[in-house]
N, C-alpha and C positions, 0 to 999 in steps of 0.2 A: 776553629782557626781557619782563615780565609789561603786557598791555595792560589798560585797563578802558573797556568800553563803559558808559557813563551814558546809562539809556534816560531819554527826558524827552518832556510833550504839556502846551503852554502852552495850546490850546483847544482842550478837551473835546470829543470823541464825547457825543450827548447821550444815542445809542441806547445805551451803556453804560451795564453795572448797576454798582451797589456805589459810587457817586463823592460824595465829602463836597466837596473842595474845589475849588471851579469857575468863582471867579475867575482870570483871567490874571495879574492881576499878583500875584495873592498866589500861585500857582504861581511866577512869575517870580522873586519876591525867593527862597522856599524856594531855589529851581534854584541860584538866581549864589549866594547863600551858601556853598553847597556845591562847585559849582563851582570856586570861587575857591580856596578850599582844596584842593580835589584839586589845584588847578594849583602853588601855592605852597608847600604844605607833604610834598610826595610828589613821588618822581621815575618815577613811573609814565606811558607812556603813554595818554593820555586823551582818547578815543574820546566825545564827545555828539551821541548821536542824538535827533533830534527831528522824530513825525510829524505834527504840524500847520502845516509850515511857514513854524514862527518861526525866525527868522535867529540871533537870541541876537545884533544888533550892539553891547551893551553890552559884549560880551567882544571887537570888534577888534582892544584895543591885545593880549590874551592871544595871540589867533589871528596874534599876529606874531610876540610874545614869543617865544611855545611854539610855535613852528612845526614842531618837530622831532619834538614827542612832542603836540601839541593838534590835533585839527581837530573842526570842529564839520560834522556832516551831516544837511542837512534833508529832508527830502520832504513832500508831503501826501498822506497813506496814501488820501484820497478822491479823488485827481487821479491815480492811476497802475493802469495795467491788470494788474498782477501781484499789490495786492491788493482787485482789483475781488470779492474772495470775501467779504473785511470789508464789503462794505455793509453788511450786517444784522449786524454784530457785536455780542455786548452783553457781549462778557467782553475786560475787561484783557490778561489772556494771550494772547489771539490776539495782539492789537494788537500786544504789546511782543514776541514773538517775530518777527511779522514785522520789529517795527525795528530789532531784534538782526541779523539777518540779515543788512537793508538794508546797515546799518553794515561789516558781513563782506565784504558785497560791494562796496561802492564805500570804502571806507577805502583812503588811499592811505602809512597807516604800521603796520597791522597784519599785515603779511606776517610782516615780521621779529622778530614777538613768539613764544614759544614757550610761553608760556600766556595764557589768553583769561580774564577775569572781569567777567562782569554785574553792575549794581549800580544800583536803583533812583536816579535821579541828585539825589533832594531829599536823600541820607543824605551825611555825613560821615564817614567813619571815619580816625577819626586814629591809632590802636594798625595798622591793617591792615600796611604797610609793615614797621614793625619787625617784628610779628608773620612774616608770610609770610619775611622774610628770614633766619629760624630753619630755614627746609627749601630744600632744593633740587624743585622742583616739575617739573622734567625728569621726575622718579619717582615722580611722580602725575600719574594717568588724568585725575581731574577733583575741584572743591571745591566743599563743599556750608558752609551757617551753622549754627550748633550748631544751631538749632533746625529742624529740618529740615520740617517744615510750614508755615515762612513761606519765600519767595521774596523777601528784597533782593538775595543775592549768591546767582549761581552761578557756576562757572567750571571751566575744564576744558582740557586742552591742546590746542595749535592743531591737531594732528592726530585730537580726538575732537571737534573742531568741529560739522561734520555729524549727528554721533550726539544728542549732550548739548542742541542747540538748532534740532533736525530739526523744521523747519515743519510736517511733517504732524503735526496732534495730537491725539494717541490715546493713554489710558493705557496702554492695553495691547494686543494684537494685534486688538480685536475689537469696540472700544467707544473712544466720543467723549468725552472728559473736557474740561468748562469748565474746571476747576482746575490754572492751572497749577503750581500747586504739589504735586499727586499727579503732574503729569507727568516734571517733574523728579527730585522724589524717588523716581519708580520709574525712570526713564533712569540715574540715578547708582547703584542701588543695584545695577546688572550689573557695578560695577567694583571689582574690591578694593583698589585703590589710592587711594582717596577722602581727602584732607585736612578730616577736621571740623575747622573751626574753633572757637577758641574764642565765649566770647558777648563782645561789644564791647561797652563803652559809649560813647554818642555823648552829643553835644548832646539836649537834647529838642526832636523835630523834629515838625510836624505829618507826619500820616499824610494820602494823597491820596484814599482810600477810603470811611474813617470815620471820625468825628469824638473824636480820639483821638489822643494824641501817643506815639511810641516815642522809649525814653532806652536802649536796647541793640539790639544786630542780633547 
């Protein structure tokens, strides 16, 4: 069964660069919109992480519903000493890898999944399900979005876990890269077994970055 972690931050890092939208609650309604959909209209399990601490208890009656395939896991990425490295952070990607991770690591229904896929959690994708259930993903290493210079979805089997979403981040052997989108896109491109995806169309959904709305992923 294919997992998706939904990374999601109801209150912004301020030290962070690149950030358009930064109210709470207009993060908030983005988030359950989408949310709610991953929950109702997909039989995916559905992994929301979230590192500032918000509970999300708008979603309790889901987190009972969906108990089998939902859990919601929070942390405050500035209250725990493992990512005490993020003080001075100013890039997105650090952040959401470490909550990738977190998620990996304390999820208590992603063992039994046999592929892993990230996905910024403001997006919807509603073709993804049908789509992905055209391949058997047993026989791919890891998935990348057509466009492979943006970062909403990645994803990769639970056994190149470590590889695909390795906390230490470095382009390349020998140099630091802010972007995690050259980091991705150079970690997946060791694998010949890579599922591009098609290009999705979504909802038009604000962007969290820049002031700017995406209507595909």
């Amino acid at each position: 069964m294919t997992a998706i972690i939904l990374t999601s931050t109801v209150n912004i890092n301020p030290n962070i660069d690149h950030l358009y939208q930064k109210n709470p609650e207009e993060r908030i309604s983005t988030y359950l919109k989408s949310i709610l959909q991953w929950l109702t209209k997909t039989n995916f399990k559905i992994i929301l992480v979230e590192n500032s601490g918000y509970n999300f208890d708008e979603l309790n009656n889901e987190k009972e519903l969906y108990k089998n395939r939902f859990e919601v896991i929070t942390f405050k990425e500035n209250s725990i000493e493992e990512a005490s490295y993020l003080k001075n952070n100013i890039s997105k990607g650090n952040s959401e890898i470490f909550a990738i991770n977190y998620a990996f690591n304390n999820s208590k229904i992603i063992n039994s999944s046999n592929f892993i896929i990230k996905i910024t959690a403001r997006y919807y994708i509603d073709e993804l399900e049908k789509y992905l259930n055209q391949f058997d993903l047993n026989n791919y290493d890891c998935l990348t979005q057509n466009n492979r210079d943006r970062c909403e979805i990645i994803g990769c089997s639970y056994n190149n876990f470590a590889f695909i979403f390795n906390i230490i981040f470095t382009g390349d052997e020998n140099s630091y890269d802010d972007y995690i989108e050259h980091v991705w896109k150079l970690r997946t491109s060791k694998y010949d077994k890579n599922l591009i995806c098609k290009e999705f169309q979504i909802d038009k959904t604000q962007r969290g970055g820049v002031n700017c709305c995406y209507d595909t992923i």
